[in-house]
VOLONU-394456 format. One record per residue (C-alpha): x, y, z; residue number from 1. Coordinates in nm, 2 decimals. Layout:
N
ATOM      px      py      pz  pos
ATOM       X       Y       Z  NUM
...
This chain:
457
ATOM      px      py      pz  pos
ATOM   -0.06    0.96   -4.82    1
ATOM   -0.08    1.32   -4.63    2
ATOM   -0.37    1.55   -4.73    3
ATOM   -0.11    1.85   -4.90    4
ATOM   -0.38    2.10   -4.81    5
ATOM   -0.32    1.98   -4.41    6
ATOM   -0.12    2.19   -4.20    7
ATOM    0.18    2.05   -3.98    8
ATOM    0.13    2.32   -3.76    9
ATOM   -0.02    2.70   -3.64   10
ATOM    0.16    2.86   -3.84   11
ATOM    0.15    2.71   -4.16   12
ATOM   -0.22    2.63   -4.14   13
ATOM   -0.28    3.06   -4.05   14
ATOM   -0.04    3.13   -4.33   15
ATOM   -0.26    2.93   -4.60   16
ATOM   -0.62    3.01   -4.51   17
ATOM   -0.57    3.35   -4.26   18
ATOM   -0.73    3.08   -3.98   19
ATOM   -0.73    2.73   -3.86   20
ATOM   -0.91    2.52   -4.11   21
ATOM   -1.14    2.38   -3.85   22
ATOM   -1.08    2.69   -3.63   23
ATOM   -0.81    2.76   -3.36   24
ATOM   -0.96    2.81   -3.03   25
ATOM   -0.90    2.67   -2.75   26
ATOM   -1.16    2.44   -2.56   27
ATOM   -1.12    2.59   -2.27   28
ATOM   -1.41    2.85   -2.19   29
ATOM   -1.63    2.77   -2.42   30
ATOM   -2.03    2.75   -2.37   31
ATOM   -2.26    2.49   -2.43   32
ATOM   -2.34    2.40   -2.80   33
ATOM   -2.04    2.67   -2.95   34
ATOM   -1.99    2.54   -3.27   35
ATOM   -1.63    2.70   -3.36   36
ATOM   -1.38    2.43   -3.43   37
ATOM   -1.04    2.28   -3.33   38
ATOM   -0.68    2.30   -3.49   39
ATOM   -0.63    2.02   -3.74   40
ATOM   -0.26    2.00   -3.75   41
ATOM   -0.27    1.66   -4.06   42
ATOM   -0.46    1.41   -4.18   43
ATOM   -0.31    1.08   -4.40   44
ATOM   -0.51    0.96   -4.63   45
ATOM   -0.46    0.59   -4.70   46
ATOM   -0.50    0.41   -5.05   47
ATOM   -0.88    0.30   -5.04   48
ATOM   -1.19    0.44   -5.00   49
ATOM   -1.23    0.14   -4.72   50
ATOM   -1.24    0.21   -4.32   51
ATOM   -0.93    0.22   -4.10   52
ATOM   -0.93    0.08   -3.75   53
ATOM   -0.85    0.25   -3.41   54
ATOM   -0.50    0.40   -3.34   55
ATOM   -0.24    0.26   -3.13   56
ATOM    0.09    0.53   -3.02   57
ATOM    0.39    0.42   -2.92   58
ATOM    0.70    0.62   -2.91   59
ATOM    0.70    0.84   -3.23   60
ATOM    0.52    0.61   -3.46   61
ATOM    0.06    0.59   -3.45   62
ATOM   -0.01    0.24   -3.61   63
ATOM   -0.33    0.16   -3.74   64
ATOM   -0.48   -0.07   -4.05   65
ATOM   -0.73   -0.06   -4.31   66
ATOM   -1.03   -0.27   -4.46   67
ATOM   -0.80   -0.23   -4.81   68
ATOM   -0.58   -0.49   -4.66   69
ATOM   -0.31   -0.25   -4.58   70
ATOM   -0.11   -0.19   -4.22   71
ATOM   -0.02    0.17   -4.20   72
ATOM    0.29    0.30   -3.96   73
ATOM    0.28    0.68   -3.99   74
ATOM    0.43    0.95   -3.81   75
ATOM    0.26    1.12   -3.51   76
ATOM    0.41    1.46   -3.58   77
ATOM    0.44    1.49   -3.94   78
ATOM    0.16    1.26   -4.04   79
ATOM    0.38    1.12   -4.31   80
ATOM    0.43    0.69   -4.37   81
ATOM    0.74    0.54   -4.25   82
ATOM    0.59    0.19   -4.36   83
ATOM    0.32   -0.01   -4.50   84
ATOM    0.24   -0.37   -4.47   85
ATOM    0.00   -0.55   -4.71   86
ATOM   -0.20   -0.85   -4.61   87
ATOM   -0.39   -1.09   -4.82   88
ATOM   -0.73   -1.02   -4.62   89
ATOM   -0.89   -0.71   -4.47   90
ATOM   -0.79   -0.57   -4.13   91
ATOM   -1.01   -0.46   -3.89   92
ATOM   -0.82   -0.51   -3.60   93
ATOM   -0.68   -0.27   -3.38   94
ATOM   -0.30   -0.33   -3.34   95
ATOM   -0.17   -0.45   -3.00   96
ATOM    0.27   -0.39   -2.92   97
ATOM    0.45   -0.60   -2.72   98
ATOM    0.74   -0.42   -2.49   99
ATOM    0.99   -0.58   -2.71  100
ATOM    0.86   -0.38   -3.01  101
ATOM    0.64   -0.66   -3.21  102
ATOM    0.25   -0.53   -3.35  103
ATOM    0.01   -0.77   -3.39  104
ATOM   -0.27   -0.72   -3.55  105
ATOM   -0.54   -0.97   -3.79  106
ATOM   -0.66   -1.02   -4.09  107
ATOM   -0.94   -1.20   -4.23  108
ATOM   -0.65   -1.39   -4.45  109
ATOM   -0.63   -1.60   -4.15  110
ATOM   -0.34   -1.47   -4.05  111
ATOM   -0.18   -1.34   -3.70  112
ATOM    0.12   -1.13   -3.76  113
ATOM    0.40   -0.96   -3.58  114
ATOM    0.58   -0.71   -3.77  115
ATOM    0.89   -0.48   -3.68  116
ATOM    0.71   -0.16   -3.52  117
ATOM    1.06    0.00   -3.65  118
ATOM    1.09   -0.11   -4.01  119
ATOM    0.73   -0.33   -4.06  120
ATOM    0.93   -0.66   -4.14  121
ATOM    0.77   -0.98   -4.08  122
ATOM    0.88   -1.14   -3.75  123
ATOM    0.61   -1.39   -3.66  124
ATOM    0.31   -1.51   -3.88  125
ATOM   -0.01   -1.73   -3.70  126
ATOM   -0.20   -1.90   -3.93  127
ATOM   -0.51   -2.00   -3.78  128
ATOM   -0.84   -2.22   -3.99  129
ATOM   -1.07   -1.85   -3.95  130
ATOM   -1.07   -1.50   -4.00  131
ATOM   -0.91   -1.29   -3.70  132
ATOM   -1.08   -1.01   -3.75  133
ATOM   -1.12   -0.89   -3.38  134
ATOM   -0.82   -0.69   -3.21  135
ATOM   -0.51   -0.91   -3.00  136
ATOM   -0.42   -0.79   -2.68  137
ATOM   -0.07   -0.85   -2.55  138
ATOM    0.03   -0.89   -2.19  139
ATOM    0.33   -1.00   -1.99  140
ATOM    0.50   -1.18   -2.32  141
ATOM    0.18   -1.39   -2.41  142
ATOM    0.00   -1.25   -2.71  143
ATOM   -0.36   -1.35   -2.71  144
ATOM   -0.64   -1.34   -3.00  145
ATOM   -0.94   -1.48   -3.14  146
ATOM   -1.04   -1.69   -3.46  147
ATOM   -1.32   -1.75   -3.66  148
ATOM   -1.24   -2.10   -3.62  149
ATOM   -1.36   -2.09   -3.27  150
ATOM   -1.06   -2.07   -3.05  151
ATOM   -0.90   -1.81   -2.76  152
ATOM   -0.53   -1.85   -2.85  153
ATOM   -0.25   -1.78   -2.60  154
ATOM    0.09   -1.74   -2.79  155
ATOM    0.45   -1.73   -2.64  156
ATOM    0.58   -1.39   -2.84  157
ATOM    0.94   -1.51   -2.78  158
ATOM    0.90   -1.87   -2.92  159
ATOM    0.57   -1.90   -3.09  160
ATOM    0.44   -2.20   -2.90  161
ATOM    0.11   -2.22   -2.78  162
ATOM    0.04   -2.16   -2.44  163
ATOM   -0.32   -2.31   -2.42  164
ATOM   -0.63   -2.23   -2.62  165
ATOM   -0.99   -2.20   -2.51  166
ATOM   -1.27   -2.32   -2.71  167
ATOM   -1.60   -2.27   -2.55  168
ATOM   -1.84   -2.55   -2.46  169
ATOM   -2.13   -2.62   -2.73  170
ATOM   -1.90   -2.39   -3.04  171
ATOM   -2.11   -2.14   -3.18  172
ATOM   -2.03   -2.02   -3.49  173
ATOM   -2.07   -1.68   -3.34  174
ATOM   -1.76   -1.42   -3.40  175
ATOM   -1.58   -1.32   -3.11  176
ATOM   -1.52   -0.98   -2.94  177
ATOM   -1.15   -0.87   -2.86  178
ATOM   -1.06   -0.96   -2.55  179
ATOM   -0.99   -0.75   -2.25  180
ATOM   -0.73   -0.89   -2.00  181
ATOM   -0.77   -0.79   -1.58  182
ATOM   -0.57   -0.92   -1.29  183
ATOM   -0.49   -1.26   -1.51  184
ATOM   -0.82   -1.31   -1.64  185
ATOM   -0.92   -1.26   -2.01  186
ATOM   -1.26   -1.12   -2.04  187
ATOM   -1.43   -1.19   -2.39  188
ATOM   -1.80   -1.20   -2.57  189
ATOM   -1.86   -1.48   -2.84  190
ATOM   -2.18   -1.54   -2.97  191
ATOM   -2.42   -1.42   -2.68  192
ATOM   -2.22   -1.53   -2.38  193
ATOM   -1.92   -1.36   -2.16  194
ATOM   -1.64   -1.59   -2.05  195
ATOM   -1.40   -1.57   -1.82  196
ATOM   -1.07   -1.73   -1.86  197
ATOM   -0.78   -1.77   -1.69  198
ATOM   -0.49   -1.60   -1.86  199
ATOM   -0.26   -1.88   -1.75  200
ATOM   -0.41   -2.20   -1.83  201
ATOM   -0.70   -2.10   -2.01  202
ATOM   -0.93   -2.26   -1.83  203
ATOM   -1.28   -2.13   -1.80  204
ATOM   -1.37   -1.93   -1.52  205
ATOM   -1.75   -1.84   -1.53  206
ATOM   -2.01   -1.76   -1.81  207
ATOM   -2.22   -1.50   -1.81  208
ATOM   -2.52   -1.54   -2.08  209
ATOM   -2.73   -1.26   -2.21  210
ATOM   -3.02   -1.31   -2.48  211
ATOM   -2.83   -1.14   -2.80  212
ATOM   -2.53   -1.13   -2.93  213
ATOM   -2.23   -0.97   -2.78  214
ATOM   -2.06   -0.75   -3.06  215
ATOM   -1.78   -0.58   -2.87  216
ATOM   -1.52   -0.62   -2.60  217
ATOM   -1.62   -0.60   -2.28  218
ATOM   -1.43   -0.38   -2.03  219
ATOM   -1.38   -0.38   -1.65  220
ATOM   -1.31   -0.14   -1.38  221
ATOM   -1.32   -0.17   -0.98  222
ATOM   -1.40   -0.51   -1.00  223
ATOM   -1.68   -0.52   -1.28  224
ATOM   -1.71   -0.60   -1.62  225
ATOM   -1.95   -0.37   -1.83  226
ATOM   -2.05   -0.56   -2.17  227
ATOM   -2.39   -0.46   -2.39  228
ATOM   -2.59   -0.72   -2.60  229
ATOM   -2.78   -0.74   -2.86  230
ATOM   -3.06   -0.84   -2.65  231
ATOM   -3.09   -0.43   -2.59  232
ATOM   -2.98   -0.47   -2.20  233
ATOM   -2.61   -0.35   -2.05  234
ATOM   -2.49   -0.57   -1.82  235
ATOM   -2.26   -0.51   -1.51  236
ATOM   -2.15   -0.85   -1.38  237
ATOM   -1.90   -0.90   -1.13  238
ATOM   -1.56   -0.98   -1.22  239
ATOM   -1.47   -1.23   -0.98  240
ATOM   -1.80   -1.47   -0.99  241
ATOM   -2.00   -1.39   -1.32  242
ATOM   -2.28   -1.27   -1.12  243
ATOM   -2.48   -1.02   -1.26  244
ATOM   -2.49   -0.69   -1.06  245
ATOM   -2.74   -0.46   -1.28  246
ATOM   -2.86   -0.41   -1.60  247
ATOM   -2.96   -0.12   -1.79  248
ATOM   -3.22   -0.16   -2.07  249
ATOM   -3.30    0.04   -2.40  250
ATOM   -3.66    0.01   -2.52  251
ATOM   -3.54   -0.02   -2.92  252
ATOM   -3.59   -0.28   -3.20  253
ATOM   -3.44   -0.60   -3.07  254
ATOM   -3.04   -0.67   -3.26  255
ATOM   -2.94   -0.34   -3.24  256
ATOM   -2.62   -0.33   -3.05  257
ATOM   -2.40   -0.11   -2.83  258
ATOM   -2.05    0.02   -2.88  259
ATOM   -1.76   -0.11   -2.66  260
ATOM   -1.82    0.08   -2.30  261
ATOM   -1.54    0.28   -2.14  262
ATOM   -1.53    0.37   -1.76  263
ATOM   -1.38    0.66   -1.59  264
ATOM   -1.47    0.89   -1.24  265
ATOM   -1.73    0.59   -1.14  266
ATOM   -1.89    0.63   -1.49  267
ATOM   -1.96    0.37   -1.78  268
ATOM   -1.96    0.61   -2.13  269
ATOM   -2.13    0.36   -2.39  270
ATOM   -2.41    0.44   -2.67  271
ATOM   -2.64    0.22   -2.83  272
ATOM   -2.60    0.24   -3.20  273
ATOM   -2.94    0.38   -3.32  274
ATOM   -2.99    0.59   -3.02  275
ATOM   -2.81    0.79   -2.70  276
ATOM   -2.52    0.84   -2.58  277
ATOM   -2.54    0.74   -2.22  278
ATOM   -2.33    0.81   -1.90  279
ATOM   -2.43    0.52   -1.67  280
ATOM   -2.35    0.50   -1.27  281
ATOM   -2.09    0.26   -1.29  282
ATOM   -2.21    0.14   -0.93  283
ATOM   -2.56    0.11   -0.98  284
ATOM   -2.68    0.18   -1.34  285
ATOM   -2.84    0.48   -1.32  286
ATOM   -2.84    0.69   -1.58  287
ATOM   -2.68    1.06   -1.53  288
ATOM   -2.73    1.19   -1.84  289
ATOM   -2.75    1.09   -2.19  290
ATOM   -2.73    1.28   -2.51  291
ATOM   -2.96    1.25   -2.83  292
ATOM   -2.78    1.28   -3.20  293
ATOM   -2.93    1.46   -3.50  294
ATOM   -2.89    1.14   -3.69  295
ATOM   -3.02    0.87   -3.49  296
ATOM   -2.95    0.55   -3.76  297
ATOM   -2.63    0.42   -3.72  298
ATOM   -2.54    0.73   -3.53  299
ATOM   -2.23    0.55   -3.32  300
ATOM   -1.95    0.32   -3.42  301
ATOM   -1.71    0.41   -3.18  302
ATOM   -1.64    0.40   -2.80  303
ATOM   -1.59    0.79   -2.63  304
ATOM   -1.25    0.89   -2.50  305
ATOM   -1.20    1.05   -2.15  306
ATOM   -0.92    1.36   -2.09  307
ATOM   -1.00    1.47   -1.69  308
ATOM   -1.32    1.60   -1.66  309
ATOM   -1.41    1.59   -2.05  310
ATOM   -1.58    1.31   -2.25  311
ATOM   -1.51    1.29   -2.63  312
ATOM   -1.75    1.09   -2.84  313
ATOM   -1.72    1.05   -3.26  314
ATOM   -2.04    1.03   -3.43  315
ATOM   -2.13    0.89   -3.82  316
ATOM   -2.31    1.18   -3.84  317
ATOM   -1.96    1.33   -3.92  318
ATOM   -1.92    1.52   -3.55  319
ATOM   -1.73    1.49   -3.28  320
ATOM   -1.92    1.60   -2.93  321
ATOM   -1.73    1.67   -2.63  322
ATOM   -1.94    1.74   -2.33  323
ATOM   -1.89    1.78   -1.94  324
ATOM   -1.78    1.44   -1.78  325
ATOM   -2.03    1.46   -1.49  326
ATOM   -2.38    1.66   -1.61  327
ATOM   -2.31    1.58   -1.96  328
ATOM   -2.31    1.95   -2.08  329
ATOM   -2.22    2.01   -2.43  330
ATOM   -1.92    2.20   -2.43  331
ATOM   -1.85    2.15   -2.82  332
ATOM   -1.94    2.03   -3.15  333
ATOM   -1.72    2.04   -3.42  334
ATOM   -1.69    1.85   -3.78  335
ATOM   -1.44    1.59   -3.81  336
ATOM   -1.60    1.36   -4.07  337
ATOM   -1.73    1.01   -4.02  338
ATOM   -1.60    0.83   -3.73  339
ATOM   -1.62    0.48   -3.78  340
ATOM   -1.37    0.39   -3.52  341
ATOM   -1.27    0.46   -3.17  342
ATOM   -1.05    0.74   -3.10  343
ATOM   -0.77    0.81   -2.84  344
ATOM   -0.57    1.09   -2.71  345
ATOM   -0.24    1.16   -2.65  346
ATOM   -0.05    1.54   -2.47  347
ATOM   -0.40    1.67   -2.57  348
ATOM   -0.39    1.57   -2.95  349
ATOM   -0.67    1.36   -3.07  350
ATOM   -0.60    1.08   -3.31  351
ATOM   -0.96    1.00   -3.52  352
ATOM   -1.09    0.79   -3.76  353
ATOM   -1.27    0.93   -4.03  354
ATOM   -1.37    0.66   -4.24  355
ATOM   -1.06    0.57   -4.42  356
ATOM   -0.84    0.88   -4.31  357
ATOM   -0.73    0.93   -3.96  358
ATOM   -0.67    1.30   -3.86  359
ATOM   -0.43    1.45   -3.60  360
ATOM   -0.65    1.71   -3.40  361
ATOM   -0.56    1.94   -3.13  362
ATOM   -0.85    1.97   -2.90  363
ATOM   -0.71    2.16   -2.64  364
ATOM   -0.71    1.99   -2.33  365
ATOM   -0.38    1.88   -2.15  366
ATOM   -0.32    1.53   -2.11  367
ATOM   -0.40    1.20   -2.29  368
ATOM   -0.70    0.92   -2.25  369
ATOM   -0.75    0.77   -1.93  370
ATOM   -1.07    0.58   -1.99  371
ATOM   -1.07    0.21   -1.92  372
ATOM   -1.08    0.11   -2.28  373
ATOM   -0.77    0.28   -2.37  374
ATOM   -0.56    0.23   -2.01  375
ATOM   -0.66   -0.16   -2.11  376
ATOM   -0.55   -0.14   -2.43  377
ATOM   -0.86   -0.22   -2.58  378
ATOM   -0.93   -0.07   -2.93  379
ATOM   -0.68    0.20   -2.97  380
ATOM   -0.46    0.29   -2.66  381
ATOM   -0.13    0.43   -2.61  382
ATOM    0.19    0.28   -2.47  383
ATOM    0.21    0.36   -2.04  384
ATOM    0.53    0.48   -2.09  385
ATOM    0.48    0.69   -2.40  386
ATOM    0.70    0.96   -2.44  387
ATOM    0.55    1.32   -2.47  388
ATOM    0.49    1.45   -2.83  389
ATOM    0.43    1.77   -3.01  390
ATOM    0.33    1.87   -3.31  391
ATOM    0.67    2.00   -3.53  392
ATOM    0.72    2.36   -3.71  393
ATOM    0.77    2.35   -4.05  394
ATOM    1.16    2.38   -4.06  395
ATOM    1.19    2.06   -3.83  396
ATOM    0.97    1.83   -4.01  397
ATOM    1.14    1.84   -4.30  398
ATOM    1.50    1.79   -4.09  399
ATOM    1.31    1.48   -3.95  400
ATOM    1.18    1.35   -4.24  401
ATOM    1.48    1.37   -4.42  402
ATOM    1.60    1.19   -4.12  403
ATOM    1.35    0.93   -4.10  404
ATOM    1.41    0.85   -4.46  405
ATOM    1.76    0.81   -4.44  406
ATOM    1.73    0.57   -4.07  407
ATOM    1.44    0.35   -4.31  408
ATOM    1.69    0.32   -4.60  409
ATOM    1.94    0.14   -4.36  410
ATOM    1.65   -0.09   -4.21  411
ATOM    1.40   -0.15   -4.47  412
ATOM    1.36   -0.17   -4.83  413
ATOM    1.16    0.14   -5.04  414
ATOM    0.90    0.17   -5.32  415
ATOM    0.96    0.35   -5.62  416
ATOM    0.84    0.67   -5.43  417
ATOM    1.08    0.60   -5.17  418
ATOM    0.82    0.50   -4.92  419
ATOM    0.88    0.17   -4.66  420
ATOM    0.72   -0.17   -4.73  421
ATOM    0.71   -0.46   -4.44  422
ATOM    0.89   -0.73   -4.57  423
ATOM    0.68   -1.04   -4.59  424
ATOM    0.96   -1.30   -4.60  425
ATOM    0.87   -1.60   -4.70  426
ATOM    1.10   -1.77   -4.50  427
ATOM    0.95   -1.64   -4.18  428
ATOM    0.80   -1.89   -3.98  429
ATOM    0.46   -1.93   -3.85  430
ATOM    0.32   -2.00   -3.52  431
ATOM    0.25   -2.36   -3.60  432
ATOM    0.15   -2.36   -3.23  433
ATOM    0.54   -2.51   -3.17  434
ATOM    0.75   -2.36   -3.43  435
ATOM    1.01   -2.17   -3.33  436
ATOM    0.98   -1.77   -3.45  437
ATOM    1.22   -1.47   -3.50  438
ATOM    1.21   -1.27   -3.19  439
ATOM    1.26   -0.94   -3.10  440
ATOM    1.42   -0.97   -2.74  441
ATOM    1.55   -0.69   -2.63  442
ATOM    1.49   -0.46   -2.92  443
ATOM    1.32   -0.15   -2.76  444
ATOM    1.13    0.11   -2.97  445
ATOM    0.99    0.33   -2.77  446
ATOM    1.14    0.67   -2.94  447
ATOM    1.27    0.90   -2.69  448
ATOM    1.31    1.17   -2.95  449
ATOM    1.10    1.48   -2.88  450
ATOM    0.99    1.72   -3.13  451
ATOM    1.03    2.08   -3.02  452
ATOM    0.75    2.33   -3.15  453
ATOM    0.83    2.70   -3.04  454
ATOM    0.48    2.78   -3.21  455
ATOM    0.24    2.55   -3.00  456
ATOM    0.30    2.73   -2.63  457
């Protein structure tokens, strides 16, 4: 549900407290360490006291899912739900969209789905023998995702067949990391080794073993793959051969692991969980600068986001840091709550996880993410060719959300407070690695609606 006390825009939000509720100026031209805030323009609250995932945009419509079991669609301008989906397990999985307008997203129910991105019906379910609990990723028609039974699966979105799976040599019962696909090759951690696999066949390419385990995706730019391990090291190993290029190594307690890395300007952005934030040489490993938290335990959950020359990092210590891409100069610090997953930006709006809310923040930069992580679709991205949005005045959300309600009357079926639910028809067919599934083909939903706000300029 929408926080009522959120404002859906500048002029609302100054006409209820006399000033932004997080404070309204702009980023630009600020000194180090200034503490004044940023425009919160809403924030949804979901059902549960339980942790959401990372974002995914596309079009008009932020998708993300919840711990509770629940799979939200809301709307990027007005922060209200156009649909919700319930599984029978939690979902920690960041959604992935196909260009034909399926998500797919996990659950620890065992389950792969695909639901409408319009209306949140049911149009393909994967049942697999293990929790999926780490995030798809969708490329060129294929949908790909892990299980806790072991397997790499490679899906045919159009038909539900199985394309190949991988199962490693000598299955550990180590969980997998979500996997990041390059140039037809699938990168992915399990247990405390990297594979390599080729996205067509799925046959093994290399292995790269470190001496802990490997808790999130890996991710790869000019050539290299950046992955930390448990074993306190980051590793940068080259794409092509496995080799290992450098590593960089924290003096910590041993099992403490890293976030998911994210490169951008020659630079690896990654923080060990119980200690800095570090901005690595992408080339060598050298550290350029790091930054130390108040809170050191359990300081970081989630991966920085990169807008030109500014780095955005959330911390559990209920802060978000932005600081100077190259000498790591604190340009702000502002309270956004606890940030337990990774963030991304879109036409200089930030879309954040704070524990089980996610908040719509303008932080004043122009332009959206264009870190590895997110341009790979790795834990919370936006579409390539996503429109541009903007945050509506008052008068026109209402005109679109009457709008929006009468467009989900014709497509899905509503609660008893007139909100959507995904329609988990029965009769909907599962992968069954064969079975034939309800496709999508050429069903595009990528909104070309724009939302006009006279007050944001």
């Amino acid at each position: 549900m929408i926080n009522q006390n959120a404002s859906l825009n500048r002029r609302t939000m100054l006409q209820l407290t006399g000033a932004s509720v997080l404070g309204a100026t702009a980023l630009t031209g600020r000194t180090a360490g200034q503490e004044d805030g940023v425009e919160e323009f809403w924030q949804f609250e979901t059902d549960a006291s339980d942790p959401i995932t990372s974002p995914t945009i596309m079009g008009n419509t932020v998708f993300f899912g919840s711990q509770e079991g629940s799979f939200y669609a809301v709307d990027v301008a007005t922060g209200e739900q156009q649909w919700v989906f319930e599984a029978d397990g939690f979902i920690s999985t960041a959604p992935a969209i196909s260009d034909n307008g399926i998500v797919f997203f996990g659950s620890a129910d065992n389950n792969l789905y695909g639901v409408d991105a319009e209306t949140g019906d049911t149009e393909i379910v994967g049942e697999t023998a293990g929790s999926i609990t780490v995030s798809p990723a969708v490329v060129d028609g294929t949908v790909m995702f892990a299980s806790g039974d072991g397997n790499l699966y490679a899906v045919d979105i159009n038909t539900g067949e199985q394309e190949w799976r991988f199962v490693p040599d000598g299955f550990a019962s180590g969980l997998w990391t979500a996997p990041t696909v390059v140039d037809n090759t699938v990168y992915i951690g399990q247990s405390d080794d990297l594979y390599a696999v080729d996205a067509t066949t799925g046959s093994g390419e290399w292995t790269f073993e470190t001496g802990g385990t490997i808790d999130e995706p890996p991710t790869v730019a000019d050539g290299i793959v950046f992955v930390g391990s448990r074993d306190n090291n980051f590793y940068a190993v080259d794409a092509a051969t496995g080799d290992q290029q450098w590593e960089f190594n924290v003096e910590q307690q041993v099992g403490v692991g890293w976030t998911a890395p994210t490169v951008a300007q020659g630079t690896v952005f990654v923080a060990f969980l119980e200690d800095n934030l570090y901005a690595l040489e992408a080339a060598t490993g050298d550290e350029k600068w790091s930054f130390d938290p108040v809170t050191q335990r359990n300081a970081w959950d989630a991966s920085p986001t990169v807008v030109g020359d500014t780095v955005f990092a959330g911390s559990r210590d209920d802060n978000l840091y932005v600081f100077d891409v190259e000498n790591g100069e604190q340009q702000m610090v502002t309270e956004v709550g606890s940030v337990s997953a990774s963030p991304v930006i879109v036409d200089g709006v930030l879309f954040i996880p704070d524990f089980s809310r996610l908040r719509a923040i303008n932080v004043g930069v122009d332009g959206s993410s264009e870190d590895s992580r997110v341009t790979l679709n790795t834990l919370g991205h936006y579409q390539s060719d996503q429109p541009d949005i903007s945050i509506t005045d008052e008068d026109s959300a209402d005109d679109t959300a009457d709008g929006d309600e009468d467009s989900a009357d014709d497509t899905a079926g509503s609660d008893e407070n007139g909100e959507t639910t995904g329609d988990t028809d029965d009769d909907v067919p599962g992968f069954g690695f064969g079975a034939a599934v309800a496709s999508l083909a050429g069903v595009s939903y990528l909104l070309k609606r724009q939302i006009e706000d006279d007050d944001r300029s």
